[in-house]
KEVEXGU-334097 format. One record per residue (C-alpha): residue number from 1; residue in three letters; chain; x, y, z. Coordinates in steps of 0.5 Angstrom, whole numbers, plus 2048, in hexadecimal, padded with zeros to 3 digits. Example, Ala and Ser with C-alpha at 12.3 -4.5 7.8 and 13.67 -1.06 7.14 Angstrom:
// KEVEXGU-334097
{1,Ala,A,{819,7F7,810}},
{2,Ser,A,{81B,7FE,80E}},
// end
This chain:
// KEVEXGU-334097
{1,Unk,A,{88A,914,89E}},
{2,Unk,A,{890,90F,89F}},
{3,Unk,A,{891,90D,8A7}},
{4,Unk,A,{896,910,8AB}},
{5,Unk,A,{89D,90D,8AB}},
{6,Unk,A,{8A3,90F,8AE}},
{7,Unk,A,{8AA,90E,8AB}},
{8,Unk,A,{8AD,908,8AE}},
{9,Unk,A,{8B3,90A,8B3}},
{10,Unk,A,{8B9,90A,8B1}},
{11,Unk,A,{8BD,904,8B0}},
{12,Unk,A,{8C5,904,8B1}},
{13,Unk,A,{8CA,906,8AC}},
{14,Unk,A,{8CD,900,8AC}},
{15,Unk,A,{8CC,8F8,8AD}},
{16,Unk,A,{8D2,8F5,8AF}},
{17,Unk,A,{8D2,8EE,8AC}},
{18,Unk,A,{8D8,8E8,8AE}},
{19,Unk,A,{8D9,8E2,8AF}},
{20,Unk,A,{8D9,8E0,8B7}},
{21,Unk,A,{8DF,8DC,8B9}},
{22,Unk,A,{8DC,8D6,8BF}},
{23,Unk,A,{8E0,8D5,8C4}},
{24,Unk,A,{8E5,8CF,8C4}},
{25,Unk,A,{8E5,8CE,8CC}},
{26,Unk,A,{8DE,8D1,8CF}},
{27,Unk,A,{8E3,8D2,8D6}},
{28,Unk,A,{8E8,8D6,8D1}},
{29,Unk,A,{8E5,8DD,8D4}},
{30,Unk,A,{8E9,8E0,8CE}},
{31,Unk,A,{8E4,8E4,8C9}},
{32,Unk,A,{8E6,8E0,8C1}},
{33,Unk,A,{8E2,8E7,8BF}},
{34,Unk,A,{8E5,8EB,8C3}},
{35,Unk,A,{8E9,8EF,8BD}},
{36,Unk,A,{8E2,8F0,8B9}},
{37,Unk,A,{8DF,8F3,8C0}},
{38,Unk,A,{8E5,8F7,8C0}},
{39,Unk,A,{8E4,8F9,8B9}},
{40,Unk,A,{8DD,8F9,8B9}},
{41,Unk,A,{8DE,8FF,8C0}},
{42,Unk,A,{8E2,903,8BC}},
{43,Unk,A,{8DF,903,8B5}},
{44,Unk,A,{8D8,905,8B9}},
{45,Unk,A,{8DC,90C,8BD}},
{46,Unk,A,{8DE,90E,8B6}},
{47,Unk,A,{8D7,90E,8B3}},
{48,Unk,A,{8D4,910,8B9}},
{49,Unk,A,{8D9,917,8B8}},
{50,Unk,A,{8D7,917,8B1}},
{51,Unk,A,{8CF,916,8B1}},
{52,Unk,A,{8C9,918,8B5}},
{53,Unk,A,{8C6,911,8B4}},
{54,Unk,A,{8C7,90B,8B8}},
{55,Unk,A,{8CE,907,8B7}},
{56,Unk,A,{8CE,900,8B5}},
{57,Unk,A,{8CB,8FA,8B6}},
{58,Unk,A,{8CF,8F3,8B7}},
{59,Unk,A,{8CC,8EC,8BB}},
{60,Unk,A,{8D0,8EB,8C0}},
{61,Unk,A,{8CE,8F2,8C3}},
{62,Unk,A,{8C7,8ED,8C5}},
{63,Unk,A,{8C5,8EC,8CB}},
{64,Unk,A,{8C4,8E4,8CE}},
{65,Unk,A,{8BD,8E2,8CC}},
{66,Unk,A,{8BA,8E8,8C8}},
{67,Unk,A,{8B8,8E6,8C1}},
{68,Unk,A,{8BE,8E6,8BD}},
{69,Unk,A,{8BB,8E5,8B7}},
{70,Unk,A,{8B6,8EA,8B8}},
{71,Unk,A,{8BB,8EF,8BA}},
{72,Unk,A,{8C0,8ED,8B3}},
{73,Unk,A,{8BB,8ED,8AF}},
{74,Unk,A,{8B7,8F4,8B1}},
{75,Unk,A,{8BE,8F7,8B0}},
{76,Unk,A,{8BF,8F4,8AA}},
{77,Unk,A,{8B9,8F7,8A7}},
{78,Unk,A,{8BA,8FE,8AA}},
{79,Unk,A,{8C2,8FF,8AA}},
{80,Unk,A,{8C6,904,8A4}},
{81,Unk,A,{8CB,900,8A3}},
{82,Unk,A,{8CD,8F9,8A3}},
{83,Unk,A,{8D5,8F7,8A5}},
{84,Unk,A,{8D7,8F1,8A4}},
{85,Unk,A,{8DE,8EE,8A7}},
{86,Unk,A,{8E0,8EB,8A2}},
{87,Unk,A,{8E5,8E5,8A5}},
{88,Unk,A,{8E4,8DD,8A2}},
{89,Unk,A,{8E0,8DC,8A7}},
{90,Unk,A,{8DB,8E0,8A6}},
{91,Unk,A,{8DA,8DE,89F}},
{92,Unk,A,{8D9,8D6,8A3}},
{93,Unk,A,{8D3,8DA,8A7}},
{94,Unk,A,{8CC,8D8,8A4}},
{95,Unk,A,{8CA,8DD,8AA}},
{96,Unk,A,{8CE,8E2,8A6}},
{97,Unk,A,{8CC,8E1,8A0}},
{98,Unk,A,{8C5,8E2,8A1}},
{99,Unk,A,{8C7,8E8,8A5}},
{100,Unk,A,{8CA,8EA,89E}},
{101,Unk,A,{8C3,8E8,89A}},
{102,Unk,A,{8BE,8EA,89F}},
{103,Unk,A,{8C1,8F2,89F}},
{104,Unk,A,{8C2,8F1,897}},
{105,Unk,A,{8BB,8F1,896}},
{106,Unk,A,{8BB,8F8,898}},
{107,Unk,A,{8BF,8FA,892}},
{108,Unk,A,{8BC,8F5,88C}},
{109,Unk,A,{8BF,8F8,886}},
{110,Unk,A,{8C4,8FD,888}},
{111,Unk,A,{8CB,8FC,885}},
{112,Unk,A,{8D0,8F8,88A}},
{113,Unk,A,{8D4,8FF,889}},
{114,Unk,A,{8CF,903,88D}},
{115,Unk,A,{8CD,8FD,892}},
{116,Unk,A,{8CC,900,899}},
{117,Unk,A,{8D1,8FB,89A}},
{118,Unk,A,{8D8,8FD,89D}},
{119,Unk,A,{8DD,8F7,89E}},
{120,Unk,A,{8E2,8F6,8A3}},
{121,Unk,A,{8E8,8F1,8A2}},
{122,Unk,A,{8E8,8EE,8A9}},
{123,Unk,A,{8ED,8E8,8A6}},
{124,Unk,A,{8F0,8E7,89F}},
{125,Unk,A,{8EB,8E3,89B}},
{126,Unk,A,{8ED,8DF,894}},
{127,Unk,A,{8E6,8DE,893}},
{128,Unk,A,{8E0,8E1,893}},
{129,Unk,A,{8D9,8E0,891}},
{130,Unk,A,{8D8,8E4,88A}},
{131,Unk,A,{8D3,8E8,88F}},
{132,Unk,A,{8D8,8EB,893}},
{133,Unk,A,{8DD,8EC,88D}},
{134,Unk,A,{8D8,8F0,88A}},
{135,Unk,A,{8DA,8F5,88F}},
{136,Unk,A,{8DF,8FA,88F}},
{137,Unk,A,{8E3,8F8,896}},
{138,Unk,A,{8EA,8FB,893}},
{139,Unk,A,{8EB,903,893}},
{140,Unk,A,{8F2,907,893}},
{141,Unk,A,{8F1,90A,899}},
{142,Unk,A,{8F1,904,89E}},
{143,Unk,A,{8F8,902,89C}},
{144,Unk,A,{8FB,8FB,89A}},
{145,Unk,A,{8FD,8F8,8A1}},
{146,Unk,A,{8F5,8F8,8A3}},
{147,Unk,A,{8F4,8F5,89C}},
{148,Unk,A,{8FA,8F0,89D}},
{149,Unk,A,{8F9,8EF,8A5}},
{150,Unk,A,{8F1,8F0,8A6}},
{151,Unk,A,{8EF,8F5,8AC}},
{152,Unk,A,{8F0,8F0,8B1}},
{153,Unk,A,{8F6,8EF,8AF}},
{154,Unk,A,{8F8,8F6,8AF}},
{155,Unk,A,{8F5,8F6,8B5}},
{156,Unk,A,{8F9,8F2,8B9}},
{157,Unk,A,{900,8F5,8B6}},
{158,Unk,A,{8FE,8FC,8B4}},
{159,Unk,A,{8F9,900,8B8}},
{160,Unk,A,{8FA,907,8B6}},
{161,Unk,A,{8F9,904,8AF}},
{162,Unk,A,{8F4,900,8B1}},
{163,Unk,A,{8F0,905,8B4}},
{164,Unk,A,{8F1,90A,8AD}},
{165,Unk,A,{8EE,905,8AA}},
{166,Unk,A,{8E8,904,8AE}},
{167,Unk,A,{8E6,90B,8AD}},
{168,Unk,A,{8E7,90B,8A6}},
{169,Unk,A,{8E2,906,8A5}},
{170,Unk,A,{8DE,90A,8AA}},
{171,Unk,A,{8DE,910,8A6}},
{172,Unk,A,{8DC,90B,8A0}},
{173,Unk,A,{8D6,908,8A4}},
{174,Unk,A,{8D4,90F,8A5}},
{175,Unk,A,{8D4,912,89E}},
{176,Unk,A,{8D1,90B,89C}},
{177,Unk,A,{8CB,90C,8A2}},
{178,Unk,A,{8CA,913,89F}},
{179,Unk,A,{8CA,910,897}},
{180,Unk,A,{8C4,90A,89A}},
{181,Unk,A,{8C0,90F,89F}},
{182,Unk,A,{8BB,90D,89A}},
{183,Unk,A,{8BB,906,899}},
{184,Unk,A,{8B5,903,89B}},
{185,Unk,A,{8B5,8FE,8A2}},
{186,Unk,A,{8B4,8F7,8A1}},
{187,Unk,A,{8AE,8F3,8A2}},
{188,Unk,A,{8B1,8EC,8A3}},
{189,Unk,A,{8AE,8E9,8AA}},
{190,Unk,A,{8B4,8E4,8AC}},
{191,Unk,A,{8BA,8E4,8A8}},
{192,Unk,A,{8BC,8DD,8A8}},
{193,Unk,A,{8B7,8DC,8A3}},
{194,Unk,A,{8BB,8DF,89E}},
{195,Unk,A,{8C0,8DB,89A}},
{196,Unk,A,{8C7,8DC,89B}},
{197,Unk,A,{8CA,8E0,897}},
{198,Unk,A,{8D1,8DD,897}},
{199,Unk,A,{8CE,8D6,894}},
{200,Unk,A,{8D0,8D0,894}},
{201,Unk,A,{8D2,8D0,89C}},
{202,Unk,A,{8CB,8CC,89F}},
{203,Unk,A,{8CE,8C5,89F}},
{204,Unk,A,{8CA,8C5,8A6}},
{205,Unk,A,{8CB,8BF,8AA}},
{206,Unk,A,{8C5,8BD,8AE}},
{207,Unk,A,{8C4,8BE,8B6}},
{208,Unk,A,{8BE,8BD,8BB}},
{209,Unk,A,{8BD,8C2,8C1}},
{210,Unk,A,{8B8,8BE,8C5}},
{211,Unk,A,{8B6,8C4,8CA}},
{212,Unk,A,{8B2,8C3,8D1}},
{213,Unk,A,{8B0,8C9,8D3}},
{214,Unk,A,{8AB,8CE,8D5}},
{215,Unk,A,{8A8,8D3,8D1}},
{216,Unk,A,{8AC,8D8,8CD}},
{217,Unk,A,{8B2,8D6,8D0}},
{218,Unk,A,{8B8,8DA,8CD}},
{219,Unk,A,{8BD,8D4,8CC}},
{220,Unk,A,{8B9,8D2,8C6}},
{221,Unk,A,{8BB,8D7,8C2}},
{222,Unk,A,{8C1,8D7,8C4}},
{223,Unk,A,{8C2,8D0,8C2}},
{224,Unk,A,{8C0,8D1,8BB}},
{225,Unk,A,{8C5,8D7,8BA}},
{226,Unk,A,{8CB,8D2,8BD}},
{227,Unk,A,{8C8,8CC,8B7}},
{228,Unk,A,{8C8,8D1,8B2}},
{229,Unk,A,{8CF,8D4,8B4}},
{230,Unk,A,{8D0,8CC,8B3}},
{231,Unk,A,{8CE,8CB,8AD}},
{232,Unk,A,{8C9,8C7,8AF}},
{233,Unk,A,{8C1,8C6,8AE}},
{234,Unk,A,{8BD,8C7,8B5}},
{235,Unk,A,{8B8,8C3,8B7}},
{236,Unk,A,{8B5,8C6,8BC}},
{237,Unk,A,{8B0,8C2,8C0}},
{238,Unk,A,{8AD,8C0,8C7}},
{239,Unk,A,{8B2,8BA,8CA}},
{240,Unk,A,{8AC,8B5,8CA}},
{241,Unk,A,{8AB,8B5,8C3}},
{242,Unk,A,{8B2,8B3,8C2}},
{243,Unk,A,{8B0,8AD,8C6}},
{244,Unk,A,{8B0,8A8,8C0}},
{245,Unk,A,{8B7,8AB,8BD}},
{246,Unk,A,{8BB,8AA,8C4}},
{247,Unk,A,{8B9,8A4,8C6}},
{248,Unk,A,{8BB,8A0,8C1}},
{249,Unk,A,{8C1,89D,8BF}},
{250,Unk,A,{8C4,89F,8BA}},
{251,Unk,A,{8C6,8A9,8B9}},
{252,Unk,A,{8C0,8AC,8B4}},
{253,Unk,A,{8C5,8B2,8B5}},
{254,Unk,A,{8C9,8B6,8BC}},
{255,Unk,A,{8C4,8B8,8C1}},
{256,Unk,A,{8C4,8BE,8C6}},
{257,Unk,A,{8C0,8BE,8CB}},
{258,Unk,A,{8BE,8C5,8CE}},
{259,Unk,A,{8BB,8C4,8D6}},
{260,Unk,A,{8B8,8CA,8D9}},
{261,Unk,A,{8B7,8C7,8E0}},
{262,Unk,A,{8B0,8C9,8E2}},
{263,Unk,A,{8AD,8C5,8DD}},
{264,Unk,A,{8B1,8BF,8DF}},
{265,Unk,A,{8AC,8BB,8E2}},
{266,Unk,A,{8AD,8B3,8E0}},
{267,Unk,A,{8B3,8AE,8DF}},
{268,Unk,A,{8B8,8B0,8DA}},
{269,Unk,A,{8BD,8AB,8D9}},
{270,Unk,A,{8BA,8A7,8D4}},
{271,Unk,A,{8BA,8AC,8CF}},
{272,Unk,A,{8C1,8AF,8D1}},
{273,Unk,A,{8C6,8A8,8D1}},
{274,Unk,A,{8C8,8A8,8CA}},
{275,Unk,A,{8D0,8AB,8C9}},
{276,Unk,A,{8CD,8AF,8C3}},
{277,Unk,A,{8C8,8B3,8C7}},
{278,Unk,A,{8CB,8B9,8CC}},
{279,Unk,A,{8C7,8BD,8D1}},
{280,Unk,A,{8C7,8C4,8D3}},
{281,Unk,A,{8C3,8C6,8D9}},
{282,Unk,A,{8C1,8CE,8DA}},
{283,Unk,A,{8C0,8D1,8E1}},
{284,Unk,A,{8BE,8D7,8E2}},
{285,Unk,A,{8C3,8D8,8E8}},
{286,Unk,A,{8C8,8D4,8EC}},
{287,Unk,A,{8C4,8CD,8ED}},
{288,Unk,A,{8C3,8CB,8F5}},
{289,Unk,A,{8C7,8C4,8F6}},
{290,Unk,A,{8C0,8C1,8F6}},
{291,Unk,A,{8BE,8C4,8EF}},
{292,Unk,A,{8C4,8C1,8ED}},
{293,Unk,A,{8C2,8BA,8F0}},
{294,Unk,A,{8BC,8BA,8EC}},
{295,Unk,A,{8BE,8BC,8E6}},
{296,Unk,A,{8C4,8B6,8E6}},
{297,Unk,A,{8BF,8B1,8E8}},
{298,Unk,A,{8BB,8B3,8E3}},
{299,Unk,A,{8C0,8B2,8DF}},
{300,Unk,A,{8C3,8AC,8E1}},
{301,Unk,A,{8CB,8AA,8E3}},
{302,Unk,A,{8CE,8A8,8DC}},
{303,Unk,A,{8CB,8AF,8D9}},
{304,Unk,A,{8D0,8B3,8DF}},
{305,Unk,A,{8D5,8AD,8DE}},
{306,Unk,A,{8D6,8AE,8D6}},
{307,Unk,A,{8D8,8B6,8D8}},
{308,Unk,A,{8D3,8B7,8D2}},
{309,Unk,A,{8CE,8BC,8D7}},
{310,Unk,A,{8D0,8C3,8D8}},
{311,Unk,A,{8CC,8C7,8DD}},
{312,Unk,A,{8CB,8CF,8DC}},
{313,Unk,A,{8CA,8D4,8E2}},
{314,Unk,A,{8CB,8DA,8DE}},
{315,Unk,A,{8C8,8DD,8D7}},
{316,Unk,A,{8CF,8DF,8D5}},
{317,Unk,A,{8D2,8D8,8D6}},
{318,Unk,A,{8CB,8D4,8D1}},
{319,Unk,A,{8CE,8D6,8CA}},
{320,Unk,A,{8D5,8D3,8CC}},
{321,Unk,A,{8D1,8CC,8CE}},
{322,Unk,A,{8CD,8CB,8C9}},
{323,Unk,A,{8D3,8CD,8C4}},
{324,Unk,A,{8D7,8C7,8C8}},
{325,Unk,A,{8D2,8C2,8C8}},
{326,Unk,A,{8D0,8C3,8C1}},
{327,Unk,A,{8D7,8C1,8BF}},
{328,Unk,A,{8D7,8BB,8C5}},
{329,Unk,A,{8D1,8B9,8C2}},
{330,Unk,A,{8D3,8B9,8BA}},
{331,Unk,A,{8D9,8B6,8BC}},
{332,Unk,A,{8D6,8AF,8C0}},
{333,Unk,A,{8D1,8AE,8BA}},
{334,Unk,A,{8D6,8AE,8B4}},
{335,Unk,A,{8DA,8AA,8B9}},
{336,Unk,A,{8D3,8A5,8BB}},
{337,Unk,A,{8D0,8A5,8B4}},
{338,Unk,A,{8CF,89F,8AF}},
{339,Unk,A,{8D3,8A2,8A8}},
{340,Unk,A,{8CE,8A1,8A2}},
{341,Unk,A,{8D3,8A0,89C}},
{342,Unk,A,{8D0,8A0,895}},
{343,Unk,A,{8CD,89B,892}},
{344,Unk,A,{8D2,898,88D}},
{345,Unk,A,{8D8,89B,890}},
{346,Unk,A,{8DB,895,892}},
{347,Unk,A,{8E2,893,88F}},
{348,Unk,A,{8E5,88C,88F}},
{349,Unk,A,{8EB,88A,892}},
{350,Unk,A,{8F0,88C,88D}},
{351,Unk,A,{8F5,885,88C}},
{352,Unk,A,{8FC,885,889}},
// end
């Protein structure tokens, strides 16, 4: 007799995938994603009156520190429908692609048409991947100005029209919930793994995140999610392995080093001192001044000097910080870096 195993428990109906808008000015306490939330809060109320299954799932809902590629990709494998706001900076988004792939293998060799997939058109788009083209994301009853303007643009001139077409595409992800209540769940154990499914959109540049921590330290995770937003490759390793890299005299690639205070027990300032290589320092709550003298001496006077060290005293604030040093990092090492032309690209000076 075969062993016996419970059904998994239900997943949620759907899975929200969008593309995430940093912050311009990590100061700006104005929310860039603040319509999606919105759309997000209200699409969830409808199918929570319309379904007995739990709502909806979309990222922005994790906490600070808890696995976010655990809890995507776990909701990936178990949700009922997948709904992409489709907007040209989704189709930019590798992690969206993969989002895309990683739910696609559920329904291998299903027709595009019968796809548990419901677009919403947050933003025109001119092109698309033929992955999204496939799906039919047109329908009469959603009228022409959601087409033409996209949702949110309905959403900041036209609310009431706004929120007609948020419970229709409630009613649809229901009846599309109900027609999938057999789809199988998913076995993928990290969904950036998977390819993207938008191709051609990985031109990825490299990126070094040297980390000084204690164990299991949440900040880590949250600096690959910040370099994947990036478009960037990780490299996620103990600051004293980059001791080479960084003491040499010329940018292998930008550096962001990522400080958790307890482990900080010798002279940093020979690793630090270079105009491409920032600093985040983590505390777990407001530093004493005696803390913060430490650290600066561990650090060194030019690294404060060079306005290149963002100290953090709240989880909420890190995501901000690492956005904000990612860019000042990239930016010094395109600016210090040696220019590598081709061989042979040289031309003479032309005469007349």
């Amino acid at each position: 007799m075969a062993p016996y195993r419970p059904d998994p428990p239900p997943g949620p109906i759907c899975f929200l995938s969008y593309a995430r808008i940093p912050k311009h000015n990590p100061s700006d306490r104005v929310d860039p994603n603040y319509w999606v939330r919105t759309f997000y809060e209200s699409l969830t109320i409808d199918l929570a009156n319309l379904s007995a299954n739990p709502a909806g799932f979309m990222d922005v809902t994790l906490e600070l520190g808890s696995s976010w590629v655990a809890a995507i990709t776990a909701n990936l494998n178990t949700c009922s429908v997948f709904v992409p706001l489709y907007s040209p900076r989704l189709f930019q988004s590798k992690n969206c692609g993969r989002e895309w792939a990683t739910f696609a293998q559920r329904f291998d060799g299903i027709p595009a048409v019968d796809a548990p997939i419901v677009p919403v058109v947050w933003a025109p788009c001119r092109d698309m991947p033929a992955c999204a083209r496939e799906i039919q994301y047109r329908g009469p009853d959603l009228g022409e100005k959601y087409h033409r303007e996209g949702l949110y643009g309905l959403m900041r001139t036209h609310r009431a029209e706004a929120n007609r077409v948020i419970m229709k595409l409630a009613t649809v992800i229901v009846a599309k919930a109900h027609e999938s209540r057999h789809l199988p769940h998913g076995v993928a154990e990290d969904f950036t793994l998977s390819e993207n499914a938008f191709g051609g959109q990985d031109g990825e540049r490299p990126l070094a995140l040297a980390v000084l921590s204690a164990p299991d330290w949440h900040a880590r995770e949250v600096a690959i999610r910040i370099a994947s937003a990036k478009q960037c490759t990780p490299d996620l390793r103990d600051l004293h392995s980059f001791r080479a890299e960084l003491t040499g005299p010329h940018p292998v690639r930008p550096v962001v080093v990522i400080v958790d205070p307890k482990a900080v027990r010798a002279d940093l300032r020979h690793l630090v001192v270079k105009p491409w290589v920032t600093v985040v320092v983590v505390w777990e709550k407001d530093p004493s001044p005696d803390d913060l003298r430490r650290i600066g001496e561990s650090l060194g006077p030019k690294a404060k000097e060079r306005g290149m060290v963002t100290q953090v005293a709240a989880a909420a604030d890190l995501e901000e910080a690492l956005i904000e040093q990612v860019d000042n990092a990239s930016r010094q090492y395109f600016k210090h870096g040696a220019a590598n032309p081709p061989p042979d690209s040289g031309t003479e000076r032309p005469r007349f």
